[in-house]
N, C-alpha and C positions, 0 to 999 in steps of 0.2 A: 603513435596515437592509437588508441584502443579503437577497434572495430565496433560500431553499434547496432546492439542485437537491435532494440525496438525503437522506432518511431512512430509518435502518437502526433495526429495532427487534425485539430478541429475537431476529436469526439463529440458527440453529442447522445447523449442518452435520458431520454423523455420517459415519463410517467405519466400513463393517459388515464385517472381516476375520476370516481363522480364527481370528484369536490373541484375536479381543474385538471390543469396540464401541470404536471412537477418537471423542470429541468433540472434533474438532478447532475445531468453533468453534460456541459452547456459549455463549448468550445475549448476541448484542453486538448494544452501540447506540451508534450515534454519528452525526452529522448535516454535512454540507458546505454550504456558501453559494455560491453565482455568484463567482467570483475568487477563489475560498479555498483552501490547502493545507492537506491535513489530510497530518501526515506520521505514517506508521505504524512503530511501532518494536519491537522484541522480538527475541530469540537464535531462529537456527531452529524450525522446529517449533513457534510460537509460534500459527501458526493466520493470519499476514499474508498467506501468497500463499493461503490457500483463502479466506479472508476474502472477498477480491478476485476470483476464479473465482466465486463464489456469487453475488456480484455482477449478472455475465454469463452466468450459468445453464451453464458451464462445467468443473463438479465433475467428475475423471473416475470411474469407477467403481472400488469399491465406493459410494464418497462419496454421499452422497445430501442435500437439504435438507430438513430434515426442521421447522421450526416456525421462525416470526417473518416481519417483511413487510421489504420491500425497496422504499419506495415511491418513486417516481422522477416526476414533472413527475403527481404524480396518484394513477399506477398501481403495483398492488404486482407487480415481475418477477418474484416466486416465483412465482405464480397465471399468470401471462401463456401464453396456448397459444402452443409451439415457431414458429410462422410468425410473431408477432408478436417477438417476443425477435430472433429474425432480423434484422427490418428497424435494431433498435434497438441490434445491434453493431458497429462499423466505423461508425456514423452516429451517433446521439445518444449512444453511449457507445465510447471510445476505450480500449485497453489496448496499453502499450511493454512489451515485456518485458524480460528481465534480457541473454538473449543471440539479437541479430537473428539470427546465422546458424542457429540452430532455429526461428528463428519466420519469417524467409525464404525462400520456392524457390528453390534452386539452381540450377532447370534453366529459369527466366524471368526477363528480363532486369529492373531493377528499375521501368524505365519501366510496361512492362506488370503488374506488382506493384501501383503506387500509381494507373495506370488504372482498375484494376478497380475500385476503392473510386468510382470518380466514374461508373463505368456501371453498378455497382448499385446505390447508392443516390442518384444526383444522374441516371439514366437519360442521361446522353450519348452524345453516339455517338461513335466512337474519336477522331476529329480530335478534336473538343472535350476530350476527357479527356485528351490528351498534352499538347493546350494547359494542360490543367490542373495537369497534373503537371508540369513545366516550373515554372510560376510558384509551385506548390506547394514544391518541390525548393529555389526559391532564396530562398523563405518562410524557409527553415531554414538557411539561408547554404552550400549545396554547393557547391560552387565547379565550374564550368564545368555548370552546369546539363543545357545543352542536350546534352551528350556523353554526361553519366552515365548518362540516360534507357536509353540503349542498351547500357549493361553490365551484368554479372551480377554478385551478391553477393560471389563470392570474388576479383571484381578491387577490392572497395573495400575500405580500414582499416576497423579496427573503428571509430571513432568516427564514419565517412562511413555505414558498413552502420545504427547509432545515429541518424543521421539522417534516413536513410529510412524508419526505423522511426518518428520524430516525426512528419515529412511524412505515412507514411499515417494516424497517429495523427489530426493536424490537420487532415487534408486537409477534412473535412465540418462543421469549426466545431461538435466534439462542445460538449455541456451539461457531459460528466461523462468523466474521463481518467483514468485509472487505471496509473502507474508504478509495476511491480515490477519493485524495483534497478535503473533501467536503465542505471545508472553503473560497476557492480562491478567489469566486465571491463577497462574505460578506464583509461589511465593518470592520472595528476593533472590535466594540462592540458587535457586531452580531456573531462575528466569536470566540470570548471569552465566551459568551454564550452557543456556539453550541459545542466548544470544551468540556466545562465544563458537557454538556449534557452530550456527547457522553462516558467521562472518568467515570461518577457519574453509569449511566445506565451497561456499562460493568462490572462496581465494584459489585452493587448490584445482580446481575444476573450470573456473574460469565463467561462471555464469552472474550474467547478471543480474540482480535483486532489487522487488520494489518491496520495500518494505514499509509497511501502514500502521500507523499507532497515532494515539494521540498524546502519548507520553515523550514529551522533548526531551526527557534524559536520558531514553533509549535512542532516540534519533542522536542526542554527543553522541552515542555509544558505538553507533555501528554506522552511522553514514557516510558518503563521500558528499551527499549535493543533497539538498534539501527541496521540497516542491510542496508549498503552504498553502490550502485551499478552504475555501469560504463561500457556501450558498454555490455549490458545483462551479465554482471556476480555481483557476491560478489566481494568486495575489500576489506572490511574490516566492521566485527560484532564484536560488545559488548557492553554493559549497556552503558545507555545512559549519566553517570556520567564520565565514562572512556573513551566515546567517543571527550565529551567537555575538558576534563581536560588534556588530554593525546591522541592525537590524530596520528594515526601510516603512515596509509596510505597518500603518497604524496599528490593524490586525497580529500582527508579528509580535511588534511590541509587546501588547498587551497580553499574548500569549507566556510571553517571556518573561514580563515586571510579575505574571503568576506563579511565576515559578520560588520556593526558599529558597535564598542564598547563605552557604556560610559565613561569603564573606562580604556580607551586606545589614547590616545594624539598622534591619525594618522592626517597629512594631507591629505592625499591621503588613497583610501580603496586600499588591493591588489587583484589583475588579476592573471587568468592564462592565460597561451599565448598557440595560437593555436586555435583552434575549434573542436566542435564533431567530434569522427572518423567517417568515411565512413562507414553506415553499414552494408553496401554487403563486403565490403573486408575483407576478412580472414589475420587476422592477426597472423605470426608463432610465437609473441612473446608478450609482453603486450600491451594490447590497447592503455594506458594510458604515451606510451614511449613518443612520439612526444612531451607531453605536462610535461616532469617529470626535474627537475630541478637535483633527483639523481639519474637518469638514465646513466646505463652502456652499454658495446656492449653486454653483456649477454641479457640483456632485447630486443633486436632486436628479435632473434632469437629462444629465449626458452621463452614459456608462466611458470609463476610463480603459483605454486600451493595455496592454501588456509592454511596457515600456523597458530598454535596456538604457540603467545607471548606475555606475559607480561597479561594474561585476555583475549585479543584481540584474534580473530579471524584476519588474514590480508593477503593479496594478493601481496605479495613483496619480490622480493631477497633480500631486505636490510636487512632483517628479519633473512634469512637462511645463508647467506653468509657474514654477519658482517661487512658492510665496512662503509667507513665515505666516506658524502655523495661527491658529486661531480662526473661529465661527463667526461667518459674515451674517 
């Protein structure tokens, strides 16, 4: 059985704005193992990129964390004093994001970019670190390596600037990597590439991977377990076989009957009806009621806990209270 880099349990991560309180991520738990993807999936606003900032102690302000532990090779990172978190970003924990040119310098070339990762946290001295970055650069298949060192972000494609972002990501053999979307902006071929990178380098190295999209046909693509979120909670986890094959949560569904099948003879794709919930309003029962085709008056009123059935993890009374389905 695989060693588990992280254990998330009971996050909670609050947004204190004029308009309200936003719980944006409001009791999650879910666990990664050494070589494991966990893919994170949900419509915007679902609470996946602060998920993942809470993480790395990176919430920007209002946002605050406000309750549950974060425990990593031990330690829990909520509790960790700021110099300690420090050492433990860019080195034991790695984050790609969705678009390098905001997460890149403009005004340094990317050699000196993916150096710095290796003089501050591997302490080398410059010659050593370009060495490193060089062989780091062609880790990730850039092509002409040794030139690139010496350019700036806006002379590379998007998919090369995508690289450099893996590169600095894997430069330090993180435990724990964290992709948010980092495919969105790539075209198709660019982005079956970068997946393919991304899956090959955590295989060989042995790190764990959360990886966040809201595209379920990257989630077939690359995960091991699945972790479906809605209005900052869990609604429903399990392998990513059981997910597609056998899907529990209404939410799930509906994400799924969206998606085109080749081998499904729809005219029409299907909708859910409604819109994202408000996410200042405290809901005293399921988020997901407005929009749930087997929604009861039970679900107004009492929130549904995290329930195990059938392999699933899943967030619904239908689960606990056995009924077929249909609006009371």
């Amino acid at each position: 059985m695989k060693e588990t880099v992280l254990d998330v349990k009971g996050l909670k991560t609050y947004f204190y704005t004029d308009n309200g309180i936003l719980p944006a991520v409001d009791g999650v738990d879910f666990k990664i193992a050494g070589g494991e993807i966990l893919g994170v999936v949900g419509e915007s606003g679902c609470g996946k990129s602060v998920t993942a900032l809470s993480l790395m102690r990176l919430v920007p302000s209002p946002g605050k964390i406000i309750g549950g532990q974060v425990l990593f090779k031990g330690r829990d990172l909520v509790n960790l004093p700021e110099e300690e978190i420090r050492k433990i970003r860019g080195n034991d924990i790695s984050m790609i994001f969705q678009e390098p040119m905001t997460s890149l310098n403009p005004v340094y070339t990317i050699g000196d970019q993916i150096a710095e990762v290796f003089i501050t946290h591997r302490h080398m001295d410059r010659g050593e670190a370009r060495k490193e970055t060089v062989r780091t650069l062609s880790m990730v298949e850039m092509p002409l390596a040794e030139q690139r060192i010496h350019q700036y972000p806006h002379q590379l494609s998007g998919g090369m600037r995508q690289r450099v972002m893996i590169a600095m990501a894997f430069a330090c053999s993180p435990r724990l990597l964290i992709a948010d979307e980092p495919t969105t902006a790539l075209d198709v071929t660019v982005q079956a590439q970068i997946l393919e990178l991304i899956k090959d380098l955590g295989n060989k190295l042995g790190t764990a991977i959360m990886f966040i999209t809201h595209d379920l046909g990257v989630i077939a693509e690359v995960a091991h377990n699945v972790m479906v979120m809605y209005a900052g909670r869990v609604v429903e986890y399990a392998d990513v076989r059981s997910i597609f094959k056998n899907p529990m949560h209404p939410y799930t569904k509906g994400l799924l009957n969206s998606i085109p099948r080749l081998d499904e003879n729809r005219d029409r794709l299907e909708t859910m009806g409604g819109g994202t919930p408000d996410a200042c309003h405290k809901y005293p029962g399921c988020a997901f009621y407005p929009r749930c085709g087997d929604a009861r008056e039970i679900c107004i009123y009492n929130r549904p806990g995290l329930v195990e059935y059938r392999g699933h993890k899943v967030r619904c009374f239908k689960y606990t209270l056995q009924w077929d389905g249909g609006r009371k």
